[in-house]
C-alpha positions, 0 to 999 in steps of 0.5 A, spaced: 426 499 402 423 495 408 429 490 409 434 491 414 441 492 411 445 493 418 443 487 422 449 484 424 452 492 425 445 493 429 448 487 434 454 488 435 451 495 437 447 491 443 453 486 444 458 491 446 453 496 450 451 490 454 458 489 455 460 497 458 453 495 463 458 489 466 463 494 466 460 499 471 459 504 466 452 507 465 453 513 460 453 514 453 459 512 449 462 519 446 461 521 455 465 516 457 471 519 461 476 516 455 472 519 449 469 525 453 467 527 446 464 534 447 470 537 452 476 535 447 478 539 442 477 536 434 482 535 430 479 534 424 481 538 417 475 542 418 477 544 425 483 546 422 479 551 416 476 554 422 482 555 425 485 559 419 478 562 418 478 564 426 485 568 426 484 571 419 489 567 415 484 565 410 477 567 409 472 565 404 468 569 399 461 570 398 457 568 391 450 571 390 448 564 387 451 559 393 453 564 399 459 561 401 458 554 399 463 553 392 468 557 397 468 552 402 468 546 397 474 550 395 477 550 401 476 543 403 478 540 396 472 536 395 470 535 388 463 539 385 462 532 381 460 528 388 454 532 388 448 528 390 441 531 391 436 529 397 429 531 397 425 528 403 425 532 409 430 529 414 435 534 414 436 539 420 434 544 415 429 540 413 423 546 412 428 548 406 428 542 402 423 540 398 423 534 391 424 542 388 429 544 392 432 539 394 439 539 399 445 538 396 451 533 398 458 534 397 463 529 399 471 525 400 473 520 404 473 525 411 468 530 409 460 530 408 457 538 406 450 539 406 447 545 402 440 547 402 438 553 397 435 559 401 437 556 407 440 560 413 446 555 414 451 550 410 452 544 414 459 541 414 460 533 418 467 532 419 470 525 421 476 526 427 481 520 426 479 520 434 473 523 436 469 520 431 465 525 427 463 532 428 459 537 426 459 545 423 455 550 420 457 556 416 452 562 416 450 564 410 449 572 412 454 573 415 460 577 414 465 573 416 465 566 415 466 562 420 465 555 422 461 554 429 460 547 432 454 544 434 453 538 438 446 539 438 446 535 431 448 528 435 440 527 437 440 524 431 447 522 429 448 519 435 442 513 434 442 505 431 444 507 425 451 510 427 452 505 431 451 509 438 458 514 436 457 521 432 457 519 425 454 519 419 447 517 417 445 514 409 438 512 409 433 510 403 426 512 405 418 513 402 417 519 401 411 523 399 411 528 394 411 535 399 418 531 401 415 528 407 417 521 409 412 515 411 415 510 415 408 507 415 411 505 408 418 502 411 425 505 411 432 503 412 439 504 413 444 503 406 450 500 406 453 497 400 450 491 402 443 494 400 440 491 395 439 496 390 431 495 390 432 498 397 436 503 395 435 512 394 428 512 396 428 521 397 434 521 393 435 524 386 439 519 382 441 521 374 447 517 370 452 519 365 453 516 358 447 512 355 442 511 361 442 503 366 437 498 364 433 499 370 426 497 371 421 503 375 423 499 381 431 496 380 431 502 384 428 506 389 430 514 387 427 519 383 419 518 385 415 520 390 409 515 393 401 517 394 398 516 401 396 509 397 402 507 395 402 509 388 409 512 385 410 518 381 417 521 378 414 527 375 418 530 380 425 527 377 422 528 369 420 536 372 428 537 374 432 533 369 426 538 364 428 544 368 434 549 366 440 547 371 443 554 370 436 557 372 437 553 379 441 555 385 446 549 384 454 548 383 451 541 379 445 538 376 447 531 377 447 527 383 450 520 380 448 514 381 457 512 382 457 518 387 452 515 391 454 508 390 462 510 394 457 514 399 453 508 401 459 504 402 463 509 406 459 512 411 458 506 414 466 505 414 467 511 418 462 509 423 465 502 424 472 505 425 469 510 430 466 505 434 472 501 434 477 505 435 472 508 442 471 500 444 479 499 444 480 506 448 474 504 453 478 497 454 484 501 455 482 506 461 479 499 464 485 495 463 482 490 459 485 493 452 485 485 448 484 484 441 479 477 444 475 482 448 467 480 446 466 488 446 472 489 440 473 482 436 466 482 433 467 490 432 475 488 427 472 481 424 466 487 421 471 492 419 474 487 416 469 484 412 466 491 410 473 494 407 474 488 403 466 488 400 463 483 404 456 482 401 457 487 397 450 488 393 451 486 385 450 492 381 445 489 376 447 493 370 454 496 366 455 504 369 459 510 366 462 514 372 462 521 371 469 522 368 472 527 373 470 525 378 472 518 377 480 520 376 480 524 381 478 517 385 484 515 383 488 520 384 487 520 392 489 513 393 496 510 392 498 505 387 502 500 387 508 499 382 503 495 376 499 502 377 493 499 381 489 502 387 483 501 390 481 508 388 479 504 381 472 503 379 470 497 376 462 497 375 460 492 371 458 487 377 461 491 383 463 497 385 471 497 385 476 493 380 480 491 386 474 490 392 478 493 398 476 499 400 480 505 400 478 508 407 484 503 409 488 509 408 484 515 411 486 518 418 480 514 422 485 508 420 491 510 421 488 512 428 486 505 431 490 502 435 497 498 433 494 491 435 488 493 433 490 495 426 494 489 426 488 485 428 483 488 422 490 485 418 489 479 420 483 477 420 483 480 412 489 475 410 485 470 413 478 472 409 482 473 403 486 466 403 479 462 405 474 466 402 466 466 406 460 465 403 460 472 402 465 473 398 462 470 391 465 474 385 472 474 389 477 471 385 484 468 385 486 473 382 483 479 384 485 476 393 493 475 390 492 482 388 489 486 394 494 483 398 499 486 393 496 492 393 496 492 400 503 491 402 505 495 397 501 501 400 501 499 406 508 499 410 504 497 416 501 491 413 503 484 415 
């Protein structure tokens, strides 16, 4: 957990901040006149549910076991079997949380819901195909659900872990057996280029089907660690023992598959804001060009990232969740020889065909024409002389990413 999994995103971050300073621009990116995060009114399907919520064509029921957390997910599709289960402090609601109530993740491709079990509020983070992503929370007390937005959340999702725009944070952490983190120990941020010994640390990761392979530390999940550094996973053995109908929680689960599909896309979705706001920041200054040093680096990671660069190995054959799984597949377009890029592989990576379907989310389509076109080009280029960080893409697996993209989509070259 101590080595540092984003240091090319990290210099990107320093790269184009020093180029806005040449600029003349001082303030914080989401200010920036072209973004003006705070003022401009989100579009997001989570702004949207609010609205419905707002003007009385929907409404939420409360349970008495989640409030209106099974409701909401309802509300917004997404599925109960992309649980995941985080019991370190660092949520807002942290005083909550505990490795014995631990804060439940629920999430899709432009969607992440945070629930804690006795907490006043559930939190919802929403991506906008513009502004990046933005934040809510629903009351637990109240009669009339409604979705409030907070900016106050980007004190600590506006930072280097984000890449300085309202985003999403994945982190893996040593954490004390009250739920404490201890950056003494180390720390990071996770994307799928972690190394999976440096992954999870104050999550709960389970499995399904006959358990992985994995040696005490093939993974940091599960375990709780004395101020020596000694670890524990008493906590994990206590809730797999517990009765899950006993415990305030749609899922016993936090899969170790969902966590995989977390930890790529919460740094995709970043990428796509910082570029799309980069792109929008050129513009107003009349410099809009693909070449700028602000932009370009930002479209070469984007395009590595989506096509899995440097994507850890996973060590051992997994089993997704059935359900969660197939309904993966059905959220992303298939060609006509029935691929997509919603299908798991899991026996070395993640994905049978190593490109991501975020190539096909709102934040996406959003970007620029020529910067679209851009991130295209710099795919097929990657695809046809693979880099170094491409070991285990073959030929055929490069032939059929391309199919599949100018199958699916109409605006690839």
């Amino acid at each position: 957990m101590g080595r540092t999994s984003c240091a090319a995103a990290a210099a990107i971050a320093l790269l184009t901040a020093g180029v806005r300073t040449q600029d003349g621009w001082g303030g914080v990116l989401d200010q920036h006149p072209a973004i003006a995060y705070a003022a401009r009114t989100p579009a997001d399907r989570v702004a949207k549910l609010g609205r419905e919520l707002a003007d009385g064509t929907r409404t939420l029921h409360r349970d008495s076991r989640t409030g209106y957390l099974a409701p909401l997910l309802q509300a917004l599709g997404i599925p109960i079997e992309s649980q995941l289960l985080v019991f370190s402090k660092t949520g807002v609601q942290r005083a909550f949380t505990s490795p014995r109530n631990p804060r439940a993740l629920y999430f899709d491709s432009t969607v992440a819901v945070g629930y804690v079990p006795g907490a006043p509020a559930i939190e919802v983070a929403s991506h906008d195909p513009q502004q990046g992503v933005v934040f809510y929370v629903v009351d637990q007390s109240s009669a009339a659900p409604a979705l409030t937005r907070r900016t106050s959340c980007l004190s600590c999702h506006v930072s280097a872990s984000t890449l300085d725009v309202p985003g999403m944070i994945s982190r893996s952490n040593f954490v004390g057996e009250d739920g404490n983190t201890m950056p003494q120990l180390g720390g990071g941020d996770v994307t799928h280029r972690t190394p999976h010994p440096d992954r999870w640390g104050g999550w709960y990761v389970t499995s399904e089907g006959v358990p992985p392979p994995y040696a005490q530390r093939a993974h940091a999940g599960n375990i709780t660690f004395s101020p020596h550094g000694d670890t524990s996973n008493q906590i994990f053995t206590d809730w797999l023992n517990g009765a899950p109908d006993d415990r305030p929680y749609l899922s016993s689960s936090s899969d170790i598959v969902a966590l995989l599909l977390f930890d790529h896309q919460m740094h995709a979705i970043n990428l796509l804001t910082r570029l799309n706001w980069e792109w929008r920041v050129a513009a107003a200054g009349g410099r809009a060009s693909v070449s700028d040093a602000a932009i370009r680096p930002l479209v070469d990671e984007l395009a590595g990232y989506l096509l899995f660069e440097g994507e850890a190995p996973l060590g051992a054959r997994l089993t997704p969740m059935r359900s969660f799984a197939d309904y993966l597949a059905s959220r992303v377009p298939t060609d006509h020889r029935g691929r997509s890029f919603g299908q798991l592989d899991l026996g070395d990576r993640l994905l049978r065909y190593p490109c991501s379907y975020m190539v096909y989310s709102p934040a996406f389509d959003a970007l620029a024409p020529p910067v679209k076109d851009a991130v295209y080009r710099r795919m097929i280029g990657m695809l046809s002389a693979p880099p170094a960080g491409f070991p285990r893409l073959t030929a055929d697996d490069r032939t059929a990413i391309v199919e599949i993209l100018r199958e699916t989509r109409p605006d690839f070259p």
